[in-house]
KOLGU-4560 file (N, C-alpha, C; in nm, 3 decimals, padded with zeros to 5 digits):
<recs>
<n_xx: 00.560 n_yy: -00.745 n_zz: -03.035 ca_xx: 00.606 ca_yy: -00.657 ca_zz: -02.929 c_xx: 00.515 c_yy: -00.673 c_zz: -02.808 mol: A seq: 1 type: UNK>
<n_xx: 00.577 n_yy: -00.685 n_zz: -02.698 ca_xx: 00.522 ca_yy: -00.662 ca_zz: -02.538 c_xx: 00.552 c_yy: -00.576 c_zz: -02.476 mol: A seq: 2 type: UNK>
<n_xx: 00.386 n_yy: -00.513 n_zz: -02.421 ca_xx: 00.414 ca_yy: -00.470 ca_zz: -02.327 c_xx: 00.356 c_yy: -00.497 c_zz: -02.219 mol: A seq: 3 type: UNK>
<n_xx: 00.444 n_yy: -00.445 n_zz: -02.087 ca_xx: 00.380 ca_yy: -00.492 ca_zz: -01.905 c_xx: 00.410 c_yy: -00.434 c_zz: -01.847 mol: A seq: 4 type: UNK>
<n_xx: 00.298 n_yy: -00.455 n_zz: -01.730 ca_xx: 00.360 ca_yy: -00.369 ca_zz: -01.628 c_xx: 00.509 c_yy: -00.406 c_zz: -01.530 mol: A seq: 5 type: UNK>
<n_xx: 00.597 n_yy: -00.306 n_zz: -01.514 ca_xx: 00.718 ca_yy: -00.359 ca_zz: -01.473 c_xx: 00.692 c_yy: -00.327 c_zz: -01.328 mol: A seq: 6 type: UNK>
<n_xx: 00.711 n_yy: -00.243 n_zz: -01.259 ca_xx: 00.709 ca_yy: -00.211 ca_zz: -01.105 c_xx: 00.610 c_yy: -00.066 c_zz: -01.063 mol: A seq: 7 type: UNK>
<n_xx: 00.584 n_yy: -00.063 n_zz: -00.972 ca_xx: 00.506 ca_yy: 00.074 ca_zz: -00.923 c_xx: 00.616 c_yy: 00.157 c_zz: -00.851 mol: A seq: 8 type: UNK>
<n_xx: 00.654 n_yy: 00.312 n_zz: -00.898 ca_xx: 00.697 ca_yy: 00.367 ca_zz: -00.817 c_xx: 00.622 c_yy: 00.497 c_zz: -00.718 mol: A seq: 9 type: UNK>
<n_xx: 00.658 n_yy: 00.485 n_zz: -00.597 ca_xx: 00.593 ca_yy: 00.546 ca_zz: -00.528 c_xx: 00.699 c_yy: 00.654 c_zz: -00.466 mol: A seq: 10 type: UNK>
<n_xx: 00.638 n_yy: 00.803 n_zz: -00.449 ca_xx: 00.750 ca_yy: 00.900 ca_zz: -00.469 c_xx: 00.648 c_yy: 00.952 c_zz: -00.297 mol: A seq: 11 type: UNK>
<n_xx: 00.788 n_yy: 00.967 n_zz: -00.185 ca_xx: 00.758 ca_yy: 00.985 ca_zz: -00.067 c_xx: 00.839 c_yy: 01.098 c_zz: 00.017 mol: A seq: 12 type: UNK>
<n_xx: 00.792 n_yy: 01.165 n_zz: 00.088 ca_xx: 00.944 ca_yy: 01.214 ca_zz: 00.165 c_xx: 01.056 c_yy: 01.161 c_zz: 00.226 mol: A seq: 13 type: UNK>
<n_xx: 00.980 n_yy: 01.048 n_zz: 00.286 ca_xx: 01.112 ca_yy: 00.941 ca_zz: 00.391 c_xx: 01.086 c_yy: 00.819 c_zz: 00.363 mol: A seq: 14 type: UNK>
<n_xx: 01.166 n_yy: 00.765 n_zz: 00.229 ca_xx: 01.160 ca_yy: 00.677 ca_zz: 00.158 c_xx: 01.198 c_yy: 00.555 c_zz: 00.313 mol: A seq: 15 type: UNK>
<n_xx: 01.251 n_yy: 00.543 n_zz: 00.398 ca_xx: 01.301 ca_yy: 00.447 ca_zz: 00.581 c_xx: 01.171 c_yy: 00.457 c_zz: 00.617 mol: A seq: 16 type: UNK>
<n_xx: 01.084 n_yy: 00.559 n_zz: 00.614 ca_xx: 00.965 ca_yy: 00.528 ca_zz: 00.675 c_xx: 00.875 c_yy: 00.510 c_zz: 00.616 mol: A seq: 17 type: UNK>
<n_xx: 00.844 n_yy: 00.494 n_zz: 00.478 ca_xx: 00.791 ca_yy: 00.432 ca_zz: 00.409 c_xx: 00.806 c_yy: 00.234 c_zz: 00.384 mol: A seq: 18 type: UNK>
<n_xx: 00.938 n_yy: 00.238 n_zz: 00.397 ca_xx: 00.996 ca_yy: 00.108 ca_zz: 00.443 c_xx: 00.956 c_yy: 00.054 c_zz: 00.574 mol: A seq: 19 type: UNK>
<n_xx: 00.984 n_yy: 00.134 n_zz: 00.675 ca_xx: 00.929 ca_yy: 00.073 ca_zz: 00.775 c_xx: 00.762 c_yy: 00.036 c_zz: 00.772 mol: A seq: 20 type: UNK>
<n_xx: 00.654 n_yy: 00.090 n_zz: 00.669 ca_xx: 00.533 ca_yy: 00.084 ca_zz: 00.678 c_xx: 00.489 c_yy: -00.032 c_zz: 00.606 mol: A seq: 21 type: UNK>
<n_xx: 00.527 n_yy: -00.003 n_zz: 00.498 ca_xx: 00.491 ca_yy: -00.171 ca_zz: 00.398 c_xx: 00.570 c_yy: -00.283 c_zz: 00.495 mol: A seq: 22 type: UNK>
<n_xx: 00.707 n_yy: -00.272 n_zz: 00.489 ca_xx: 00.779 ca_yy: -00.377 ca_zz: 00.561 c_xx: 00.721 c_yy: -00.446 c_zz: 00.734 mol: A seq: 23 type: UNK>
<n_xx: 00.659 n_yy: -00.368 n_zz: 00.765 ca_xx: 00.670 ca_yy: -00.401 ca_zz: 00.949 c_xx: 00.518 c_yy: -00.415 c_zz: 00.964 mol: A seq: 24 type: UNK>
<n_xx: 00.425 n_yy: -00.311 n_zz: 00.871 ca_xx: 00.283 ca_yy: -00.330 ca_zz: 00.924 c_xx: 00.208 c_yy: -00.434 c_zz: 00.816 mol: A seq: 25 type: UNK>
<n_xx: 00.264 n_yy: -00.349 n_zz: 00.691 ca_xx: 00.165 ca_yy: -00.484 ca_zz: 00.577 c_xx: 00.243 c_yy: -00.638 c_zz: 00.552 mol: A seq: 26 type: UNK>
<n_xx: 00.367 n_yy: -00.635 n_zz: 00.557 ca_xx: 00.396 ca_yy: -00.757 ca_zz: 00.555 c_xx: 00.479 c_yy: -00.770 c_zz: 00.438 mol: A seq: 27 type: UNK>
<n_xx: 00.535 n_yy: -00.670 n_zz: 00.352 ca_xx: 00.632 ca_yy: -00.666 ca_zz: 00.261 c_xx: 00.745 c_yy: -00.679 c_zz: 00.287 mol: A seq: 28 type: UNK>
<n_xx: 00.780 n_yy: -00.767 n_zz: 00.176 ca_xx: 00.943 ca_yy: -00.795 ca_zz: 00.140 c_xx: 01.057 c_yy: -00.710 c_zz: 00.121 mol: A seq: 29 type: UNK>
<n_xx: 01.142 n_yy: -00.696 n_zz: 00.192 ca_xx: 01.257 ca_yy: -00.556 ca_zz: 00.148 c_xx: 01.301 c_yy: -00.648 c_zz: 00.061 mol: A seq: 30 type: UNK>
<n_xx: 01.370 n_yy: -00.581 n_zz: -00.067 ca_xx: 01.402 ca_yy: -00.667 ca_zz: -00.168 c_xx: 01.594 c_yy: -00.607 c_zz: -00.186 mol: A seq: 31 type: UNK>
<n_xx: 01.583 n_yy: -00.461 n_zz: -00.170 ca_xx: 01.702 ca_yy: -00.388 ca_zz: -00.172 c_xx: 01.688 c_yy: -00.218 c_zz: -00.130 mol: A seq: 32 type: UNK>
<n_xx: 01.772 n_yy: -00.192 n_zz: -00.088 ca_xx: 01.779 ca_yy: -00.021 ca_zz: -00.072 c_xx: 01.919 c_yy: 00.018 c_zz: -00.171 mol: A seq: 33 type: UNK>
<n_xx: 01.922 n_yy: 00.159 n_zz: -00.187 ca_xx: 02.016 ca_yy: 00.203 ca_zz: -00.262 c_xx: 02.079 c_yy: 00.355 c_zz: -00.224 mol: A seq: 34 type: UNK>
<n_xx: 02.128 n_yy: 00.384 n_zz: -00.293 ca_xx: 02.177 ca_yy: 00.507 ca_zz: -00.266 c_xx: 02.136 c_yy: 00.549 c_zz: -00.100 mol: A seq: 35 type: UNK>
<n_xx: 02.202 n_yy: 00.477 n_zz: -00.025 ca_xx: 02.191 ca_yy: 00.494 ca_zz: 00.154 c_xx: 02.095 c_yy: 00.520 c_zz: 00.183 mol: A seq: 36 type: UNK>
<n_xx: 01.979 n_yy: 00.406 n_zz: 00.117 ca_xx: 01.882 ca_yy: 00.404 ca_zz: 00.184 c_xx: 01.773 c_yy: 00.514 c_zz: 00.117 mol: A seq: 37 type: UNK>
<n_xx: 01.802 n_yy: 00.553 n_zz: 00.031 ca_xx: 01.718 ca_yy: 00.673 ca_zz: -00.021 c_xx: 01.635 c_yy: 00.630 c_zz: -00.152 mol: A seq: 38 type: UNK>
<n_xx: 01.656 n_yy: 00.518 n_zz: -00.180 ca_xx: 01.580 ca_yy: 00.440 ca_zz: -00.253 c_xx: 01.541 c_yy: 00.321 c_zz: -00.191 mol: A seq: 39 type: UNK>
<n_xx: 01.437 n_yy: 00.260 n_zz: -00.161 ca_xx: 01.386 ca_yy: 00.141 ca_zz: -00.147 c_xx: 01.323 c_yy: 00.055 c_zz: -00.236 mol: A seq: 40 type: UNK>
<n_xx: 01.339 n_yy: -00.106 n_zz: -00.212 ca_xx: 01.267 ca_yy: -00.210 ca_zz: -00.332 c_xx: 01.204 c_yy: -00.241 c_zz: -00.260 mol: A seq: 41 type: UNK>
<n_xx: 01.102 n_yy: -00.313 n_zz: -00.242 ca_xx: 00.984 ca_yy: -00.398 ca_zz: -00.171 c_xx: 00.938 c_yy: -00.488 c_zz: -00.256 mol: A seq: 42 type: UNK>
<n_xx: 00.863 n_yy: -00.589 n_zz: -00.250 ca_xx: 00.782 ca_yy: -00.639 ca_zz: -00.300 c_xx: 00.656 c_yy: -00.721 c_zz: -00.227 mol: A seq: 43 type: UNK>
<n_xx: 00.507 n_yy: -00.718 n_zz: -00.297 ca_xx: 00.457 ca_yy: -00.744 ca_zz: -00.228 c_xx: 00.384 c_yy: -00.868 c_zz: -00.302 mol: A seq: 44 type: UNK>
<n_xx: 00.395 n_yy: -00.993 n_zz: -00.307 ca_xx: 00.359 ca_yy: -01.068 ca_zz: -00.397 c_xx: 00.418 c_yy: -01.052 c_zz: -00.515 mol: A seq: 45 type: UNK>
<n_xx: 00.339 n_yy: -01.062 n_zz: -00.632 ca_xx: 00.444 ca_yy: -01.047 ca_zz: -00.758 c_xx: 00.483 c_yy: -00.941 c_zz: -00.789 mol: A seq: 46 type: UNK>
<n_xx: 00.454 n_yy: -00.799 n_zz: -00.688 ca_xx: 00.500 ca_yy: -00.694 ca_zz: -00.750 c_xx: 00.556 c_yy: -00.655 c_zz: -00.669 mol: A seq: 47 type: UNK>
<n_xx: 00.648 n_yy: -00.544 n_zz: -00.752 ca_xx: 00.755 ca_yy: -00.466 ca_zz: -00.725 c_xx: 00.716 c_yy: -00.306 c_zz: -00.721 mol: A seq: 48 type: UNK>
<n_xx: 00.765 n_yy: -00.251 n_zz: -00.583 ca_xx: 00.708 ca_yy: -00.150 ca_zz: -00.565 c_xx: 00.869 c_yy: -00.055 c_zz: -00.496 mol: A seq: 49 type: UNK>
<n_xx: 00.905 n_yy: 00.050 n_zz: -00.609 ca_xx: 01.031 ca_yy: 00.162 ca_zz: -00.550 c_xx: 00.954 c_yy: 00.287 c_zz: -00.464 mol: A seq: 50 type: UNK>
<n_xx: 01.001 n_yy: 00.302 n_zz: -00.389 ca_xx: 00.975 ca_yy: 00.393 ca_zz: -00.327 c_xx: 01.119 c_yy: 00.506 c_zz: -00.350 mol: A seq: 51 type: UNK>
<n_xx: 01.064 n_yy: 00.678 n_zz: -00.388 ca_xx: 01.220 ca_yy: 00.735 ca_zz: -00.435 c_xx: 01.146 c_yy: 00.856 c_zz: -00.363 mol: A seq: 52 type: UNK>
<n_xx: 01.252 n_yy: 00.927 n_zz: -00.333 ca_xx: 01.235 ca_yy: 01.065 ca_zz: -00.248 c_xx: 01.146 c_yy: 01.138 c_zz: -00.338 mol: A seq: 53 type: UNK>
<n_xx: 01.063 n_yy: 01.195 n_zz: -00.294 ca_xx: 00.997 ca_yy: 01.303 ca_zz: -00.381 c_xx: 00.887 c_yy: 01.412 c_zz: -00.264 mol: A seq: 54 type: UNK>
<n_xx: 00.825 n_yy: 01.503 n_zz: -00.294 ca_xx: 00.768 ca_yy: 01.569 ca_zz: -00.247 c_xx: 00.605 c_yy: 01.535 c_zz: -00.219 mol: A seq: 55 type: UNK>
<n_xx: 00.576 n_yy: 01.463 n_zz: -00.338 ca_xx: 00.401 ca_yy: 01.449 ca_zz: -00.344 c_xx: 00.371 c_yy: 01.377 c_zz: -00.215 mol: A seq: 56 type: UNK>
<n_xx: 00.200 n_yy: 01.443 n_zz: -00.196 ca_xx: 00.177 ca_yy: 01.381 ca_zz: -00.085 c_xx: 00.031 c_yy: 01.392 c_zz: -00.144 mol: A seq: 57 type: UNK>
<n_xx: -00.051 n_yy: 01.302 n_zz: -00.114 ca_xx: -00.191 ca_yy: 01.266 ca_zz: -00.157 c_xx: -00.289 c_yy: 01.358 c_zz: -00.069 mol: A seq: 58 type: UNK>
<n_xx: -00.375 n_yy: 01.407 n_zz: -00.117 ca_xx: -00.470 ca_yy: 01.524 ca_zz: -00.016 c_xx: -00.605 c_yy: 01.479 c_zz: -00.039 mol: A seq: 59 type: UNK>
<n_xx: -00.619 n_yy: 01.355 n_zz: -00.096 ca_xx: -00.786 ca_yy: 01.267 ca_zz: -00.107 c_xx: -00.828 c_yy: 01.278 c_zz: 00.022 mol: A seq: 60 type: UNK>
<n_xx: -00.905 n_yy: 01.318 n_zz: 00.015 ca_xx: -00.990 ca_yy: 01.300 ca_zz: 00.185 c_xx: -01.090 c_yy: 01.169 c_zz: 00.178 mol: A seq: 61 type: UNK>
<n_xx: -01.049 n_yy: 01.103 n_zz: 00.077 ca_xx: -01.150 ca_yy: 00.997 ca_zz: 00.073 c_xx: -01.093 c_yy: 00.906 c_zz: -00.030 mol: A seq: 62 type: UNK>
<n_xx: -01.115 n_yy: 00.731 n_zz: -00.031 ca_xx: -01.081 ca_yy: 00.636 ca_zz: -00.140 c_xx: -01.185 c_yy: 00.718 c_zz: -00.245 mol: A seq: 63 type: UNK>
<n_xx: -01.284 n_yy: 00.708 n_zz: -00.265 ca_xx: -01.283 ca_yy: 00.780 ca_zz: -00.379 c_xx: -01.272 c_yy: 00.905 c_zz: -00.501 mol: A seq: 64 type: UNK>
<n_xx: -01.228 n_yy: 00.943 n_zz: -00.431 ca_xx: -01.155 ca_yy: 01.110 ca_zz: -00.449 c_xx: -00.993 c_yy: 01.059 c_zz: -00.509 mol: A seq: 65 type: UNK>
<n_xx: -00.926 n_yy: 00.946 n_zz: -00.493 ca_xx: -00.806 ca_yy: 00.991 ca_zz: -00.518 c_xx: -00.809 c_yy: 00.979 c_zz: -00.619 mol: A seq: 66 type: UNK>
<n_xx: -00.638 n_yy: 00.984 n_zz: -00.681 ca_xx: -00.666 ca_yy: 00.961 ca_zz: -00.837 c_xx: -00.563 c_yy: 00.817 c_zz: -00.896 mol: A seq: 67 type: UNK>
<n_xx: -00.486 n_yy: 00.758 n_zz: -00.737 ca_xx: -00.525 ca_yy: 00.609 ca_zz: -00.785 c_xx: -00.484 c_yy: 00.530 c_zz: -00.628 mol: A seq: 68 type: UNK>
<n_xx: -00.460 n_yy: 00.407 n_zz: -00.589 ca_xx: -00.480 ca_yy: 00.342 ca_zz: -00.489 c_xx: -00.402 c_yy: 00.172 c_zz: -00.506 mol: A seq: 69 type: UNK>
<n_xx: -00.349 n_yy: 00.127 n_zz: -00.416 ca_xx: -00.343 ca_yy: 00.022 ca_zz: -00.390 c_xx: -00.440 c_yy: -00.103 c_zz: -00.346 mol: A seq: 70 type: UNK>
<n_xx: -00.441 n_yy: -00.215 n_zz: -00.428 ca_xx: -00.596 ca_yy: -00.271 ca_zz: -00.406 c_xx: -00.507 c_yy: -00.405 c_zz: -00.335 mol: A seq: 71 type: UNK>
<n_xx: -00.535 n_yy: -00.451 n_zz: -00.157 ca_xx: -00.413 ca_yy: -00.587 ca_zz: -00.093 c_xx: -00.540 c_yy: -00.699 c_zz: -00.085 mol: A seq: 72 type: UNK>
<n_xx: -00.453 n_yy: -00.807 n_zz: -00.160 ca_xx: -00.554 ca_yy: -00.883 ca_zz: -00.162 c_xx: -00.507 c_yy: -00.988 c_zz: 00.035 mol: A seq: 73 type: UNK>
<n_xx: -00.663 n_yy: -01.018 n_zz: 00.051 ca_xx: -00.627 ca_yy: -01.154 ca_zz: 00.118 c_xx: -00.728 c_yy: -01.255 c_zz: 00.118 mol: A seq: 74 type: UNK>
<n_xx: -00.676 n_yy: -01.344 n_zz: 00.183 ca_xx: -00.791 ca_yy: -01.445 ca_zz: 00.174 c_xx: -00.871 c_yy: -01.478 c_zz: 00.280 mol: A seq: 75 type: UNK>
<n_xx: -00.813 n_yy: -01.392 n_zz: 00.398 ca_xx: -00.980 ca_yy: -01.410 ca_zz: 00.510 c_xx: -00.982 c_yy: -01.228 c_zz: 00.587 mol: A seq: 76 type: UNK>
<n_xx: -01.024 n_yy: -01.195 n_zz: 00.516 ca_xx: -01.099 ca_yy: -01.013 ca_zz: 00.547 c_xx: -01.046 c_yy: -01.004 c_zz: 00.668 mol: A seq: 77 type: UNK>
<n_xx: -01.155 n_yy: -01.042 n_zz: 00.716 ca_xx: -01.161 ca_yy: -01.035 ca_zz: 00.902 c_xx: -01.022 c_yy: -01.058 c_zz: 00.976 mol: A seq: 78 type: UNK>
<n_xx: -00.994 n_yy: -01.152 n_zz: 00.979 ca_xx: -00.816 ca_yy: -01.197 ca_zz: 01.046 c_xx: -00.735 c_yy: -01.081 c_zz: 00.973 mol: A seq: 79 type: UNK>
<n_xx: -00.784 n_yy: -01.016 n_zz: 00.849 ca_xx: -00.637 ca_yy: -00.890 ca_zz: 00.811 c_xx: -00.674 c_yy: -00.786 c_zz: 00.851 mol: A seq: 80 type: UNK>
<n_xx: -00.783 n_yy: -00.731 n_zz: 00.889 ca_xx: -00.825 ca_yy: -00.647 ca_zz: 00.916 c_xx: -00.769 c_yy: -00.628 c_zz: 01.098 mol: A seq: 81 type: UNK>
<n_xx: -00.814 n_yy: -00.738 n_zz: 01.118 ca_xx: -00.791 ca_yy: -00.725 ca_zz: 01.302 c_xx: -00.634 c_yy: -00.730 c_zz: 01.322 mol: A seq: 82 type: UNK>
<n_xx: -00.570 n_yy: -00.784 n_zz: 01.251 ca_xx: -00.392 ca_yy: -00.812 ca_zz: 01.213 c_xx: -00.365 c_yy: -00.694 c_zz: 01.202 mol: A seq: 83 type: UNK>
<n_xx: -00.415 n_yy: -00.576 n_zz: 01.111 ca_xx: -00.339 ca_yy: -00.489 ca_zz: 01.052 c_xx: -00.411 c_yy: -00.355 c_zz: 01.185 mol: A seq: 84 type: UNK>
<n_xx: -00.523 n_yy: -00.372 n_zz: 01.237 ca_xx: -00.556 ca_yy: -00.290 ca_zz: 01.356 c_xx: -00.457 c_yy: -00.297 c_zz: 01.476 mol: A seq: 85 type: UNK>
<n_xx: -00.366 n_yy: -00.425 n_zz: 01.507 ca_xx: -00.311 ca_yy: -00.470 ca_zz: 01.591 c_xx: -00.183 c_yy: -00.361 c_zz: 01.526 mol: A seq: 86 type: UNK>
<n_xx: -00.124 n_yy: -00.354 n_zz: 01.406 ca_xx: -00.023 ca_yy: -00.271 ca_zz: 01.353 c_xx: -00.018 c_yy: -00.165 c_zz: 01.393 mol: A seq: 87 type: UNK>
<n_xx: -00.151 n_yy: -00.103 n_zz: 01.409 ca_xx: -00.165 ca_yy: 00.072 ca_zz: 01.396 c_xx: -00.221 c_yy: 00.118 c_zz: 01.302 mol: A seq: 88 type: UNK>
<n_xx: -00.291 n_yy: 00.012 n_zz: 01.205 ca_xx: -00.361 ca_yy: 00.092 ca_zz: 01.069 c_xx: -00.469 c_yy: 00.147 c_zz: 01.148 mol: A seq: 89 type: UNK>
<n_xx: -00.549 n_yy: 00.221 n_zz: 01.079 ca_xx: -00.676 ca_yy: 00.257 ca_zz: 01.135 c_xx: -00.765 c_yy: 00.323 c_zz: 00.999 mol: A seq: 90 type: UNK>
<n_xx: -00.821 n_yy: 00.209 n_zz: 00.978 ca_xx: -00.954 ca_yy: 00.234 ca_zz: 00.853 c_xx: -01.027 c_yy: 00.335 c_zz: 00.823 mol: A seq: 91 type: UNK>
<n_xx: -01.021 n_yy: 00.371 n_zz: 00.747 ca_xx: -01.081 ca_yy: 00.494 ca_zz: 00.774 c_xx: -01.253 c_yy: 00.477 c_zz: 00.591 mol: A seq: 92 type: UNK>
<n_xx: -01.358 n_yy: 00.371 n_zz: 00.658 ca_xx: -01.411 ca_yy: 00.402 ca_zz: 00.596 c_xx: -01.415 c_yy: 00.265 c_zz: 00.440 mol: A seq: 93 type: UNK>
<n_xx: -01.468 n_yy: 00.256 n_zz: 00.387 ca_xx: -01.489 ca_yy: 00.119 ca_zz: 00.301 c_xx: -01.549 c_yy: 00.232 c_zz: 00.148 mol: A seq: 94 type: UNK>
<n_xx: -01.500 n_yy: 00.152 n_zz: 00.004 ca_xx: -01.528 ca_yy: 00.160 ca_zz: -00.126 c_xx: -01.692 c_yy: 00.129 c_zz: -00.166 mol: A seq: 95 type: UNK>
<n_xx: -01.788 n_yy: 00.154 n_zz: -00.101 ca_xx: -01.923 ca_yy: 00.116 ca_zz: -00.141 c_xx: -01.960 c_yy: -00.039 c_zz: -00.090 mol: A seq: 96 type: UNK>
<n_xx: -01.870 n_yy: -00.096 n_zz: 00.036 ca_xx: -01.906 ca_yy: -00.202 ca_zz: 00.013 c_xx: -01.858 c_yy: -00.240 c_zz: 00.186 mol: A seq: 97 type: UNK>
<n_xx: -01.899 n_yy: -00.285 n_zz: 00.310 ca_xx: -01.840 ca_yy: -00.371 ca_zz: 00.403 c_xx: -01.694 c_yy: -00.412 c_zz: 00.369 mol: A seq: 98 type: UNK>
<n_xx: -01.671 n_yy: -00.535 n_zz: 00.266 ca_xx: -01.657 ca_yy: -00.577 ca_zz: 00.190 c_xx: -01.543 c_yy: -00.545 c_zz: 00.136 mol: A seq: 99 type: UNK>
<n_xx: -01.478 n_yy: -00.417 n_zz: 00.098 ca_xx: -01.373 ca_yy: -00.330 ca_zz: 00.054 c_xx: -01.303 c_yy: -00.225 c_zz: 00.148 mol: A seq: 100 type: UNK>
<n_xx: -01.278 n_yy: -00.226 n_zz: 00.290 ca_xx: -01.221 ca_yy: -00.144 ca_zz: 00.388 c_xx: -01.053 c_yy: -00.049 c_zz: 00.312 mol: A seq: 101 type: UNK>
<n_xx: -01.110 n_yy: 00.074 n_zz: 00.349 ca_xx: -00.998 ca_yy: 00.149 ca_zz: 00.304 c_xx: -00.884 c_yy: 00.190 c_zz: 00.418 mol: A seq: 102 type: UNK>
<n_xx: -00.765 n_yy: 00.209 n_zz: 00.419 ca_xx: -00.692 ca_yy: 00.283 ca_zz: 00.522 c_xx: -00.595 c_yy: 00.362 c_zz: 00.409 mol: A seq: 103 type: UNK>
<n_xx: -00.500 n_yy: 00.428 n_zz: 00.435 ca_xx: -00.402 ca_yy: 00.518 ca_zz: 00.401 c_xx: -00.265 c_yy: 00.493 c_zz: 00.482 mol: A seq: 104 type: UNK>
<n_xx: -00.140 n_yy: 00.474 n_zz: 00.396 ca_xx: -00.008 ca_yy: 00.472 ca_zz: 00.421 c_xx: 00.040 c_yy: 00.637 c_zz: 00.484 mol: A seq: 105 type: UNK>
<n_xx: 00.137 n_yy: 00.640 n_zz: 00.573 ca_xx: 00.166 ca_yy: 00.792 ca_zz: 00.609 c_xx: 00.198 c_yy: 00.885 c_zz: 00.516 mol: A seq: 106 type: UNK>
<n_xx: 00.167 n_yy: 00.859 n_zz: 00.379 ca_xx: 00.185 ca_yy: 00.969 ca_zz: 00.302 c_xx: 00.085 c_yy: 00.986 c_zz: 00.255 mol: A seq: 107 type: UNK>
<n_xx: -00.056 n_yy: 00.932 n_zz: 00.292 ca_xx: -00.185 ca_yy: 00.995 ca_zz: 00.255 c_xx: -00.242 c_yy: 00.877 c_zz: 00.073 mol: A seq: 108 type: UNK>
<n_xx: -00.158 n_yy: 00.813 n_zz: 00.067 ca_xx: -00.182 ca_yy: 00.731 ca_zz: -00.054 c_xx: -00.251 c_yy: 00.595 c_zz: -00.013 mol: A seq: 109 type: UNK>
<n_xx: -00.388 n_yy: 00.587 n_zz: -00.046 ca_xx: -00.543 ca_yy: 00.539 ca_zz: -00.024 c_xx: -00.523 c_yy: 00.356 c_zz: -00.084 mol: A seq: 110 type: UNK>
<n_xx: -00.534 n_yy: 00.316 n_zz: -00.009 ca_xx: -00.538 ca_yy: 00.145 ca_zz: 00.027 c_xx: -00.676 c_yy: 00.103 c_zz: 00.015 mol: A seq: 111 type: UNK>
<n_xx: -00.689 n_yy: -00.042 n_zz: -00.027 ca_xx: -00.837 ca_yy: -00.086 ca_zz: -00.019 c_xx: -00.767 c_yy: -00.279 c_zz: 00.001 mol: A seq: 112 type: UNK>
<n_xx: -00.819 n_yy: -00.305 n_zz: 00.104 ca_xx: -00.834 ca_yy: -00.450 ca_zz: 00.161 c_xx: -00.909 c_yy: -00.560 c_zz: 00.076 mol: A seq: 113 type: UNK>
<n_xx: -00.937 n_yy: -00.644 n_zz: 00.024 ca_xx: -01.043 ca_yy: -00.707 ca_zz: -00.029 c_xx: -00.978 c_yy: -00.853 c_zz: -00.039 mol: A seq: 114 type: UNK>
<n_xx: -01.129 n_yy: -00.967 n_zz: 00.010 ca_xx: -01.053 ca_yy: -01.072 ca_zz: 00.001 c_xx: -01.134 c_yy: -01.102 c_zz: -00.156 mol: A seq: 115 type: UNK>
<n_xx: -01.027 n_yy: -01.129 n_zz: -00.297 ca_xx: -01.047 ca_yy: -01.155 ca_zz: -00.419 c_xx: -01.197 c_yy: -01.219 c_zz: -00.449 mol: A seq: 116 type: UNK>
<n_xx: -01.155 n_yy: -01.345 n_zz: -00.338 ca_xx: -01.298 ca_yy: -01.462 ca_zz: -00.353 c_xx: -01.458 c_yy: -01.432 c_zz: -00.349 mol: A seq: 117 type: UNK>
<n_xx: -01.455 n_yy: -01.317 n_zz: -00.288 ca_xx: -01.552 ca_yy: -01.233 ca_zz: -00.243 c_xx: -01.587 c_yy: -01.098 c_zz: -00.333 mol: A seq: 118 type: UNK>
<n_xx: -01.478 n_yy: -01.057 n_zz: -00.397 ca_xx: -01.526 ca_yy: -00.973 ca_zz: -00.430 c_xx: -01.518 c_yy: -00.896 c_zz: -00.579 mol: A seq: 119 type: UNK>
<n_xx: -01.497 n_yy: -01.010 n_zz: -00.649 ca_xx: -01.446 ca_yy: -01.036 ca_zz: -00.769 c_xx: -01.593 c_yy: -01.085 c_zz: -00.848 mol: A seq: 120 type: UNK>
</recs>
């Protein structure tokens, strides 16, 4: 018997503007929407990430306070960092390290940057 991980779902108020955030600033794949748009697919590399209407909203005032996070890999720090400043992200602050820069999606759910090669 197997088991794996299948997809991440992420539960938002405005599943379109959640779409518009992965899709337009980080660089994710729309894969499908559903029920008019009130479900979204994305993917970001090999994973699959739903976004479905829900209420929660993250109140971490800090990456390490939450109680979990998205870890985007790349392969040159600097160029994603200044890429994703050019978006409208705005960092708020690094995991113990230069090295690991944190920002937050508009629903308050805590991001961490890291290029693998480095920090693995």
């Amino acid at each position: 018997m197997e088991i794996k991980t299948g997809h991440i779902e992420i539960f938002v108020n405005d599943p379109q503007k959640a779409k518009d955030f992965y899709v337009n600033k980080l660089g994710c794949e729309l894969i499908s929407e559903q029920s008019g748009g009130k479900i979204v697919w994305i993917r970001s590399g090999d994973m699959l990430i739903l976004f479905r209407p829900g209420k929660s909203k993250s109140t971490a005032d800090s990456y390490a306070r939450t109680n979990i996070a998205l870890v985007l890999y790349t392969d040159n720090l600097d160029k994603a960092i200044e890429h994703l400043k050019k978006k409208g992200i705005k960092f708020k602050g690094n995991d113990a390290s230069e090295k690991c820069p944190t920002f937050c999606d508009p629903f308050g759910n805590w991001m961490q940057l890291v290029n693998p090669d480095e920090h693995l």
